[in-house]
C-alpha beads as a LAMMPS data file, in Angstrom:
LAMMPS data file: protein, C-alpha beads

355 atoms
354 bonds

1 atom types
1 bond types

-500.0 500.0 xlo xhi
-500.0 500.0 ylo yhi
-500.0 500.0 zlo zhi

Masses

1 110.0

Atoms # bond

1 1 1 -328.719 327.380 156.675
2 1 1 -324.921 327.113 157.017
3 1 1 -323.682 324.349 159.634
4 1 1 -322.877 325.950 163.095
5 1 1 -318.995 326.153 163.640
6 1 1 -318.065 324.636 166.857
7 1 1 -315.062 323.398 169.102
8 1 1 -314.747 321.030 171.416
9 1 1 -313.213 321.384 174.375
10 1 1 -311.446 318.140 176.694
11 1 1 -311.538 315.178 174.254
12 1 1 -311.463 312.615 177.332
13 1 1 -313.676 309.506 178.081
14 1 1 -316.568 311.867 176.903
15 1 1 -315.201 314.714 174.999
16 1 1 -314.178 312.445 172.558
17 1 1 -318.052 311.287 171.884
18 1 1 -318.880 315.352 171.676
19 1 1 -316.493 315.482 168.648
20 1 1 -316.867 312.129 167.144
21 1 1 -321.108 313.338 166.961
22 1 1 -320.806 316.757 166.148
23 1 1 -318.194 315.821 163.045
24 1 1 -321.192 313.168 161.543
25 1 1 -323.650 315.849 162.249
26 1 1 -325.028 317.896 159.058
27 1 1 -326.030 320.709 161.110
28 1 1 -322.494 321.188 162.556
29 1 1 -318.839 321.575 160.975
30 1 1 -316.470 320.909 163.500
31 1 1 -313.614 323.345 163.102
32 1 1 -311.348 322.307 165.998
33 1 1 -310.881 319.923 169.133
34 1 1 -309.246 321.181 172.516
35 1 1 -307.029 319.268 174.490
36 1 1 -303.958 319.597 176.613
37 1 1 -302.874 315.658 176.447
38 1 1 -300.908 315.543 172.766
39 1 1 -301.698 311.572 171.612
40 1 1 -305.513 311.819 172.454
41 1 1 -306.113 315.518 170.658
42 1 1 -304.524 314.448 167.653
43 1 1 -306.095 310.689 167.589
44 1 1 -309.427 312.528 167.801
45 1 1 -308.841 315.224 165.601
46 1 1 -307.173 312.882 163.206
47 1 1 -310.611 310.729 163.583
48 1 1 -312.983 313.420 163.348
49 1 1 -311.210 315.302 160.254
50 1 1 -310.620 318.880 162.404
51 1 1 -307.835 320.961 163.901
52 1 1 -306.052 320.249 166.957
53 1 1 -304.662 322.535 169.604
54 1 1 -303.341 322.811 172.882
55 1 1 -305.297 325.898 174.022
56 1 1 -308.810 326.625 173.746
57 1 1 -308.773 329.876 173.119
58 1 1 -306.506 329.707 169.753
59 1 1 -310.420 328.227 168.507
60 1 1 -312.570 330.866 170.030
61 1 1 -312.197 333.433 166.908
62 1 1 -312.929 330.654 164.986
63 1 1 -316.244 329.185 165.759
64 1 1 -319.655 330.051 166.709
65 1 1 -319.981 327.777 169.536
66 1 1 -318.234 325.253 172.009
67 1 1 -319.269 322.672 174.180
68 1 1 -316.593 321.675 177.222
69 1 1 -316.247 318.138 178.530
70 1 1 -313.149 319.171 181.048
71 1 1 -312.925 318.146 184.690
72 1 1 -315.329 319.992 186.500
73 1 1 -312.757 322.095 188.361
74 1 1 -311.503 323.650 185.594
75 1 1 -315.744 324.701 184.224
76 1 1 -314.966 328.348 185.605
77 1 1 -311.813 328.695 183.908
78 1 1 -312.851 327.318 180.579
79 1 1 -316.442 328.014 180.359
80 1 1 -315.907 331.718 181.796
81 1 1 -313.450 332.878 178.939
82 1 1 -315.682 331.367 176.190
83 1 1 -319.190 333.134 177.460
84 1 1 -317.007 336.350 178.259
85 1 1 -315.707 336.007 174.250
86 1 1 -319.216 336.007 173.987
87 1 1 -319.953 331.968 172.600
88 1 1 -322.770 329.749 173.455
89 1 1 -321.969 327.182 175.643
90 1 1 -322.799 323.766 176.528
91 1 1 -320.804 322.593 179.353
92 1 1 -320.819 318.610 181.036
93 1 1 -322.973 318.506 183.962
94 1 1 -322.428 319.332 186.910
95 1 1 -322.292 322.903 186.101
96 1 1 -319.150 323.781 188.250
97 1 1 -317.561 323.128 191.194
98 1 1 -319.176 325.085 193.638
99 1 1 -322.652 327.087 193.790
100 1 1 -320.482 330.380 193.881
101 1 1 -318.746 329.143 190.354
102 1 1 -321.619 328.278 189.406
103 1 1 -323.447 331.295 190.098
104 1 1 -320.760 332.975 188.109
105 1 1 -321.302 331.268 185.093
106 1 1 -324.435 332.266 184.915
107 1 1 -324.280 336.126 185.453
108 1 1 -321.220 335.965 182.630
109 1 1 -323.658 334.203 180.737
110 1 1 -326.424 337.164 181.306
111 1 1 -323.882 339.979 181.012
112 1 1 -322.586 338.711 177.747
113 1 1 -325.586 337.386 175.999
114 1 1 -324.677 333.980 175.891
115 1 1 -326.775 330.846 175.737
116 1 1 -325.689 328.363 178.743
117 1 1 -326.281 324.837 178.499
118 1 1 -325.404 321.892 180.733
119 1 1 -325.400 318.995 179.933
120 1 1 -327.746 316.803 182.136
121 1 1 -328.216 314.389 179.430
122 1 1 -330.873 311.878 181.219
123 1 1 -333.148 314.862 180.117
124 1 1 -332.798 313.490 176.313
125 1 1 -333.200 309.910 177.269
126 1 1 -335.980 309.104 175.154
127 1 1 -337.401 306.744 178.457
128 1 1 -337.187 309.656 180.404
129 1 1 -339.682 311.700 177.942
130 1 1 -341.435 308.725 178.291
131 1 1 -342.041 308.920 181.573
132 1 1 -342.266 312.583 181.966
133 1 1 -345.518 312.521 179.735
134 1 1 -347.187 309.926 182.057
135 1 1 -346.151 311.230 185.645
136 1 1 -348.918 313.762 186.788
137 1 1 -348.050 315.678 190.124
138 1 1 -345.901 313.303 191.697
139 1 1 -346.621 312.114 195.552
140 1 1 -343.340 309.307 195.583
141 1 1 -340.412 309.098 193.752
142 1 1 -337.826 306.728 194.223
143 1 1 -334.368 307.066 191.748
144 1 1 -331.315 304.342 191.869
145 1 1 -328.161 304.869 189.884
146 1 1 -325.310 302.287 190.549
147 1 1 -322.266 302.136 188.178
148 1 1 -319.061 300.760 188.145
149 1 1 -316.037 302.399 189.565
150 1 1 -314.831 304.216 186.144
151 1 1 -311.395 306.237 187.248
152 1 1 -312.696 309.536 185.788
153 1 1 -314.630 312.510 187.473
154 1 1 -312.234 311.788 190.251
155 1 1 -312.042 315.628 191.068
156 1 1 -315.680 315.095 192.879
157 1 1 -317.850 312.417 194.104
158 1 1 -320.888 310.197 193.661
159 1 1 -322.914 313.065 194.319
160 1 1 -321.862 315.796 191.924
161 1 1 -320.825 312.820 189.221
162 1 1 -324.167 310.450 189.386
163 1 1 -326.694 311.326 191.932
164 1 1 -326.946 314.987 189.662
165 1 1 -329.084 313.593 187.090
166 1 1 -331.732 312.359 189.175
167 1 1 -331.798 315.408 191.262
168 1 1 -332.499 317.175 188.413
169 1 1 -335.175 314.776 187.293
170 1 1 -336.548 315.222 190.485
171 1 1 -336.969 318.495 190.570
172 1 1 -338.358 319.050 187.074
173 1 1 -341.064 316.509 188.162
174 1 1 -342.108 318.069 191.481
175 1 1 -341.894 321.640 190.843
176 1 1 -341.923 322.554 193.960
177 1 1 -339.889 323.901 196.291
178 1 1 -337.362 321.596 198.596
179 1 1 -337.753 322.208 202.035
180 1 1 -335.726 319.055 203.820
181 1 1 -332.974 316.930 202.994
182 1 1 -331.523 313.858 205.119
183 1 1 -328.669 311.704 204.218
184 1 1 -325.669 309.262 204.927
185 1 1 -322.665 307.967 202.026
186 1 1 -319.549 306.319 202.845
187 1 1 -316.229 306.902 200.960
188 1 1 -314.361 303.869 199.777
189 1 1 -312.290 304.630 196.921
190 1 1 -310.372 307.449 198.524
191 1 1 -310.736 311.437 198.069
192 1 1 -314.730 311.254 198.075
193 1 1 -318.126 310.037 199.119
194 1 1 -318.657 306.553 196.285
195 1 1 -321.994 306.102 197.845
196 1 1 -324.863 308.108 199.142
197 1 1 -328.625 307.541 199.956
198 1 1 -330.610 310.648 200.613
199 1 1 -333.999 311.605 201.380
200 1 1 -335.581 314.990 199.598
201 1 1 -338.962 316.528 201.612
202 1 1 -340.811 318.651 198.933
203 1 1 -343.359 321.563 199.831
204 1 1 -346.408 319.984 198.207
205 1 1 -345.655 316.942 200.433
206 1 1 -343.950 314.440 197.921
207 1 1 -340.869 312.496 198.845
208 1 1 -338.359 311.462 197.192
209 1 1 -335.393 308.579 197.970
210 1 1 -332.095 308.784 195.490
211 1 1 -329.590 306.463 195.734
212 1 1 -326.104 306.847 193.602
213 1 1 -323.015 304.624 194.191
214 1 1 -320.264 304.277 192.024
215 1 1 -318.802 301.514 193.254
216 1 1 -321.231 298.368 191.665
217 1 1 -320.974 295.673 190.138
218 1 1 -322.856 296.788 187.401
219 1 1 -324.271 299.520 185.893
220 1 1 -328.191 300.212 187.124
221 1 1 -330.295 303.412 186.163
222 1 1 -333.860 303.547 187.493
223 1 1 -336.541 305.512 188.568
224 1 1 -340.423 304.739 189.885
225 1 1 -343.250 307.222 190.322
226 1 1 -346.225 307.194 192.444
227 1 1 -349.030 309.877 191.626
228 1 1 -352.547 310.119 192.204
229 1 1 -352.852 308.578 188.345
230 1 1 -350.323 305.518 188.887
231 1 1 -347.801 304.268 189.068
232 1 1 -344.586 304.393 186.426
233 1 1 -341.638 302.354 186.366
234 1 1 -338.598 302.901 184.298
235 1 1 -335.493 301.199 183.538
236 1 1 -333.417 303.876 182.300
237 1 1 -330.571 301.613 181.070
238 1 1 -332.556 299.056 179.250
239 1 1 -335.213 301.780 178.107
240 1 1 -337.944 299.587 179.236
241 1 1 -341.118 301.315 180.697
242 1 1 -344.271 300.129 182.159
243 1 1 -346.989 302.415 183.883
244 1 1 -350.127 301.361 186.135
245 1 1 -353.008 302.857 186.227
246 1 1 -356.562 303.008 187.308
247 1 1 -359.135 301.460 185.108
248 1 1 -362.064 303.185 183.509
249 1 1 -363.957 300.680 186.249
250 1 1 -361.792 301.300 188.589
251 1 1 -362.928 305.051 188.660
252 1 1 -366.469 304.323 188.097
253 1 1 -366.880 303.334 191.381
254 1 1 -366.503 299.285 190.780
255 1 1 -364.594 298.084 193.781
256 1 1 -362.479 294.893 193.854
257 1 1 -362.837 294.793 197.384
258 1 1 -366.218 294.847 197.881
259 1 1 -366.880 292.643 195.034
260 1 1 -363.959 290.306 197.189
261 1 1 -366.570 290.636 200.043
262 1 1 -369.542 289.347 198.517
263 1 1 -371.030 285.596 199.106
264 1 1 -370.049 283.201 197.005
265 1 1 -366.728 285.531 195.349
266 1 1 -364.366 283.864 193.195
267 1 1 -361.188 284.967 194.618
268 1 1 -359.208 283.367 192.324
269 1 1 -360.873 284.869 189.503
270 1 1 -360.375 288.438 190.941
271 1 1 -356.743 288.181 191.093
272 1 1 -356.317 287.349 187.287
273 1 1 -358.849 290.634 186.927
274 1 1 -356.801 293.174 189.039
275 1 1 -354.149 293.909 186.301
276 1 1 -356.480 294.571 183.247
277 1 1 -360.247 294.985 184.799
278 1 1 -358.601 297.301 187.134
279 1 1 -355.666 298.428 186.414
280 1 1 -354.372 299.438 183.259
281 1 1 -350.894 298.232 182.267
282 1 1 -349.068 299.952 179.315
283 1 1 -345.288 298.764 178.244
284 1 1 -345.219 301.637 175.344
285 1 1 -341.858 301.042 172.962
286 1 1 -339.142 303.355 173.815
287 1 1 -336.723 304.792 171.066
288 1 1 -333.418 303.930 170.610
289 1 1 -332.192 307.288 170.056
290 1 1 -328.858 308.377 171.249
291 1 1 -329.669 310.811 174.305
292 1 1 -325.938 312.316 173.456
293 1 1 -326.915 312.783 169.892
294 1 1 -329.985 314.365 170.603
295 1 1 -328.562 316.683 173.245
296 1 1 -326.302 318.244 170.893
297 1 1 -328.583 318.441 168.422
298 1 1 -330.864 320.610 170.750
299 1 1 -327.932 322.606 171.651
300 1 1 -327.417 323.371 167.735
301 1 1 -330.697 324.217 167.603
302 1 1 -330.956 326.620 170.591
303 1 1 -328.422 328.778 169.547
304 1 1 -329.532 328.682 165.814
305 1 1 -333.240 329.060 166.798
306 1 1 -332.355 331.183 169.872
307 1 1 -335.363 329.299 172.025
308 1 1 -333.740 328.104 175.600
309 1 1 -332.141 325.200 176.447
310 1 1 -334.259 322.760 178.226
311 1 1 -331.498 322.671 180.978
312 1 1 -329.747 326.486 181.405
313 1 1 -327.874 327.708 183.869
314 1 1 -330.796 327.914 186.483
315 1 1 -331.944 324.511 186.321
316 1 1 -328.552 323.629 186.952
317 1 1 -327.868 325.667 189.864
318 1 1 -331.139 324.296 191.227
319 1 1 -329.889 320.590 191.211
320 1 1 -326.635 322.242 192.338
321 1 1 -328.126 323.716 195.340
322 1 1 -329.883 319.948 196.364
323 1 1 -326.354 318.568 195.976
324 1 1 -324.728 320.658 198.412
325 1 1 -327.828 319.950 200.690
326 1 1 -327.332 316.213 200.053
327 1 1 -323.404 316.414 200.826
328 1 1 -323.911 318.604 203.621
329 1 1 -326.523 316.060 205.436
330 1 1 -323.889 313.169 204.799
331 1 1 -321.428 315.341 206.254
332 1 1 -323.469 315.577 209.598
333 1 1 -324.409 311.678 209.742
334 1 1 -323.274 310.079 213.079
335 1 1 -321.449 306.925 212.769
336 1 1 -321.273 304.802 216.057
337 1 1 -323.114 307.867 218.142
338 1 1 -320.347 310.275 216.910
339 1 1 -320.764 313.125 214.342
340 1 1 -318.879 312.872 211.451
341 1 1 -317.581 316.594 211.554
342 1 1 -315.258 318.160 209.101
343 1 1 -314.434 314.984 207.618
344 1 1 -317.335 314.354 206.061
345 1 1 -318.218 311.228 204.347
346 1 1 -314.482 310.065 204.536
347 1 1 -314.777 309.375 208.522
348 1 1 -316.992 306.226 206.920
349 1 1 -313.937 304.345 205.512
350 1 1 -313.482 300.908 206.090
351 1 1 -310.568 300.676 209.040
352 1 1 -307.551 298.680 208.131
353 1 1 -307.928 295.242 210.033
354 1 1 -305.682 294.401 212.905
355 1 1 -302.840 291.534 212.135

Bonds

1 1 1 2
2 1 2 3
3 1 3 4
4 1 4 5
5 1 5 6
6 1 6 7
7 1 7 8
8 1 8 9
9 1 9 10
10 1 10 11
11 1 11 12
12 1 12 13
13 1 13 14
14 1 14 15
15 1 15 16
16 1 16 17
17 1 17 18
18 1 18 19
19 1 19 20
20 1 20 21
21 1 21 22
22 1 22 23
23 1 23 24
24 1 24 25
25 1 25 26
26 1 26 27
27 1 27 28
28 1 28 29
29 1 29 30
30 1 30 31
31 1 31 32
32 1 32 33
33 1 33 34
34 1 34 35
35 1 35 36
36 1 36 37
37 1 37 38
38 1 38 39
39 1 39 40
40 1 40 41
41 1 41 42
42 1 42 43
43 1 43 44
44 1 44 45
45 1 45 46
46 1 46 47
47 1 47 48
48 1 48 49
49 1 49 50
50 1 50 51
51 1 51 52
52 1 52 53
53 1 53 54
54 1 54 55
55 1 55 56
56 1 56 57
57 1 57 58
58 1 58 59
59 1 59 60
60 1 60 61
61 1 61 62
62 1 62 63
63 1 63 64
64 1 64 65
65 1 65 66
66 1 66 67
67 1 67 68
68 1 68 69
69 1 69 70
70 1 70 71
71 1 71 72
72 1 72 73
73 1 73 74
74 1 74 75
75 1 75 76
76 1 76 77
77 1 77 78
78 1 78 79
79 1 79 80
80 1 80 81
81 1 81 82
82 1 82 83
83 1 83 84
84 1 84 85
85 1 85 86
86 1 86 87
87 1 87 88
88 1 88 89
89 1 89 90
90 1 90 91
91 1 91 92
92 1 92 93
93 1 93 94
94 1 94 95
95 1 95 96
96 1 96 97
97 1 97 98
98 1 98 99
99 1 99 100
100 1 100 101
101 1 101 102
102 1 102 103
103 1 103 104
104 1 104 105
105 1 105 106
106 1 106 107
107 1 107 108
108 1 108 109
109 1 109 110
110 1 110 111
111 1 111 112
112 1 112 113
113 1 113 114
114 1 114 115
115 1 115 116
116 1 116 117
117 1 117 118
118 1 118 119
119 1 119 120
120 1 120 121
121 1 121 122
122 1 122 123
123 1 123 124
124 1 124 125
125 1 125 126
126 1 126 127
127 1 127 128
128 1 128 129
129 1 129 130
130 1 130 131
131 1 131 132
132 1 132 133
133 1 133 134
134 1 134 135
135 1 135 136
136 1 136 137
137 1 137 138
138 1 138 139
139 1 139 140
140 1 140 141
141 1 141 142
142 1 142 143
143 1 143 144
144 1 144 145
145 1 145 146
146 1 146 147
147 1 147 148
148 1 148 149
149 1 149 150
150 1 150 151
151 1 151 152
152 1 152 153
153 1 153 154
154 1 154 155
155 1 155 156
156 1 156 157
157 1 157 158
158 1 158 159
159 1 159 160
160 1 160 161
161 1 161 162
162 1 162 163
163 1 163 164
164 1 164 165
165 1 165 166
166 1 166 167
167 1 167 168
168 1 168 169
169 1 169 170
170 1 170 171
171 1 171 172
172 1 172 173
173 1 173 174
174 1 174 175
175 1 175 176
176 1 176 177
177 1 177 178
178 1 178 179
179 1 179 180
180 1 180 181
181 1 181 182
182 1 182 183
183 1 183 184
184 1 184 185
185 1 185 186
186 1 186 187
187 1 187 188
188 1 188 189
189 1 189 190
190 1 190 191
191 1 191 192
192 1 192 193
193 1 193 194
194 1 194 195
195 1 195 196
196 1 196 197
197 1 197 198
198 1 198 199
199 1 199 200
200 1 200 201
201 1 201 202
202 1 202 203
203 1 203 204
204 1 204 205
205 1 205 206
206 1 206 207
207 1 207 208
208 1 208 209
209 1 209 210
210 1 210 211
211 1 211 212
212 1 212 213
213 1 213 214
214 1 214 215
215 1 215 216
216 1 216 217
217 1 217 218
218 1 218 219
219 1 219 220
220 1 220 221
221 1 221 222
222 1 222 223
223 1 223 224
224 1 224 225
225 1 225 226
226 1 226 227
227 1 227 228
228 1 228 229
229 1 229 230
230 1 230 231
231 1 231 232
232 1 232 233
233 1 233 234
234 1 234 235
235 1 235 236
236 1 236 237
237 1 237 238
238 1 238 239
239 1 239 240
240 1 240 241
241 1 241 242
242 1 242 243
243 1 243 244
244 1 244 245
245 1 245 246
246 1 246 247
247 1 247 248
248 1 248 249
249 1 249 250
250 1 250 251
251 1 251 252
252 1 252 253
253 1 253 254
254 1 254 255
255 1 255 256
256 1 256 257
257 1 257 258
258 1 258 259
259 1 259 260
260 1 260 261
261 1 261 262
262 1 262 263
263 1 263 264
264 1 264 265
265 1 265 266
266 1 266 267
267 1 267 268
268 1 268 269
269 1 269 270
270 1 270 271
271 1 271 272
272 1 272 273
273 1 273 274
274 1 274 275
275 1 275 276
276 1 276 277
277 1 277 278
278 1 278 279
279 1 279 280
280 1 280 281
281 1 281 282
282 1 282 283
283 1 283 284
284 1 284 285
285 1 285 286
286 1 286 287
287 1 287 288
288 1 288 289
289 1 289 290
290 1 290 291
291 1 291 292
292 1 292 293
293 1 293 294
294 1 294 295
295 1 295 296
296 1 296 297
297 1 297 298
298 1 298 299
299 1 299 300
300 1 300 301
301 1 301 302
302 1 302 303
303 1 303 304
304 1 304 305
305 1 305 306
306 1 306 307
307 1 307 308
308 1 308 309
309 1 309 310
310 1 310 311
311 1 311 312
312 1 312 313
313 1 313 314
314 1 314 315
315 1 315 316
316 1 316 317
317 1 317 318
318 1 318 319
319 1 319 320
320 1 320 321
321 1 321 322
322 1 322 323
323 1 323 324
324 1 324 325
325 1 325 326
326 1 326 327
327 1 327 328
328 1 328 329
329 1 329 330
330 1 330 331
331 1 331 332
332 1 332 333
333 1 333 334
334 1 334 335
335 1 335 336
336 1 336 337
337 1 337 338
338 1 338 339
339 1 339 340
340 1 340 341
341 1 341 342
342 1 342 343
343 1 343 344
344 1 344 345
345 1 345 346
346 1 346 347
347 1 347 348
348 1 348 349
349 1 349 350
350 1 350 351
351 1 351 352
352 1 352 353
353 1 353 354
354 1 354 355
């Protein structure tokens, strides 16, 4: 089979790591990069042996695919003339700007025949699979994502640029509809909410606490699982995963406690037995995989294969949706008895200090 032709479009902080895979991939021949800023096209077209141009749409004859790594206010724009000319897509999370944009996307995408893709990448973080296979109806979920203050995605906040990714883990794991949402952020940077906490109410009764800031010392990624079969923790930055769960014993019916209740019991010796006799611990090894790498490579192989992408333009909406419902519950927070109002998370600045 022929290598799929594809273009690039934005070749920015992560644009440039779309190109700089796809040109070392066999299954893909990059034909052309897309960006408006001169010195970086060129550098990365120079690097990754393709064409450079100023204008996306001098490519779109050209290739067979693109994927788009522009700010996400220009998605509609971009994304909307390559599914009208027809192309698969794979477009940076979040999907667009707004759920109307969004929605858009996704009926060109329909009316033309076009495969949609976003690019939640957490999905192909091989401790996320991990995970997924060993978290069985969910009753507690609790998701942390702290990074340093970067200077890009500046055109939205913590919410649509971090929090995203575990809202969409969160709802591929509950499957179930979201019925309540509370939550507070503050604003510290300028322009947008840098940190938000939020609280998601599911149908089925599980509940699930995200936390995102973008202002931290360092960068954090994690995510714990409670379920009626254990309990699963996973560092998604270091890839390291252990799970808990109930011993064959356990289930039999042979109780810890009672055996704890009994004359003569060795305490001492039932604590050493509660993580092994009891409960099962299991730190499996986690690839190393790139999850970039791998969601490209699924992208090449959607459109190729024509099977659909494990996150389309639904899924996306979906986590879209629980954003807005997360920004518009920070929006309402009361500060110091008084309702934020219009202004949002912003009203939660630090004031300037008196001389």
């Amino acid at each position: 089979m022929n290598p799929l032709k594809l273009a690039v479009v934005g070749v920015g902080a992560l644009g440039r790591h779309h190109a700089r895979i796809l040109g070392g991939l066999e299954s893909a021949d990059l034909v052309g990069v897309a960006e408006m800023n001169l010195e970086a096209g060129r550098a990365v077209a120079s690097a990754c042996g393709c064409d450079h141009v100023t204008d996306f749409h001098e490519l779109l004859d050209r290739v067979d695919a693109v994927t788009i790594a522009v700010p996400t206010s220009a998605h509609l724009a971009v994304a909307g003339d390559c599914l009208a000319a027809g192309l698969p897509v794979m477009i940076e999370k979040p999907i667009a700007g707004s759920l109307d944009d969004a929605a858009r996307l996704v009926e060109l995408a329909d009316r033309h025949d076009a495969l949609l893709q976003v690019g939640h990448v957490e999905r192909f973080n091989p401790a996320v699979t991990a995970a997924f296979e060993r978290i069985d109806r969910p009753r507690y979920l609790r998701a942390e994502r702290f990074s340093p203050f970067a200077f890009r995605s500046m055109d939205i906040g913590v919410v649509h640029d971090l929090m995203i990714h575990d809202l969409d883990l969160v709802l591929a794991l509950v499957n179930s509809p979201l019925e309540e949402v509370s939550a507070f952020g503050i604003g510290l940077m300028g322009g947008h909410e840098d940190m938000v906490n939020a609280r998601l109410r599911f149908a089925n009764g599980c509940i699930a606490d995200l936390i995102a800031s973008r202002v931290h010392p360092e960068p954090r990624r994690s995510l714990v699982a409670w379920s009626a079969s254990g309990c699963v923790q996973v560092d998604l930055h270091s890839r390291e995963l252990t799970s808990y769960c109930p011993s064959e014993a356990l289930l039999l019916g042979k109780s810890p406690t009672q055996q704890a209740n009994e004359p003569g019991a060795d305490i001492e010796e039932l604590k050493q037995q509660v993580f092994g006799e009891f409960i099962q611990v299991d730190t499996p090894d986690i690839s190393d995989a790139d999850a970039l790498t791998a969601e490209l490579e699924h992208f090449i192989d959607c459109v190729t294969t024509g099977k659909p992408p494990l996150v389309g333009g639904l899924e996306a909406i979906r986590a879209m949706a629980a954003a807005d419902q997360v920004l518009s519950s920070v929006a309402t927070h009361q500060w110091e008895g008084r309702p934020n109002g219009a202004q949002g998370p912003l009203a939660c600045r630090p004031q300037r200090r008196a001389a």
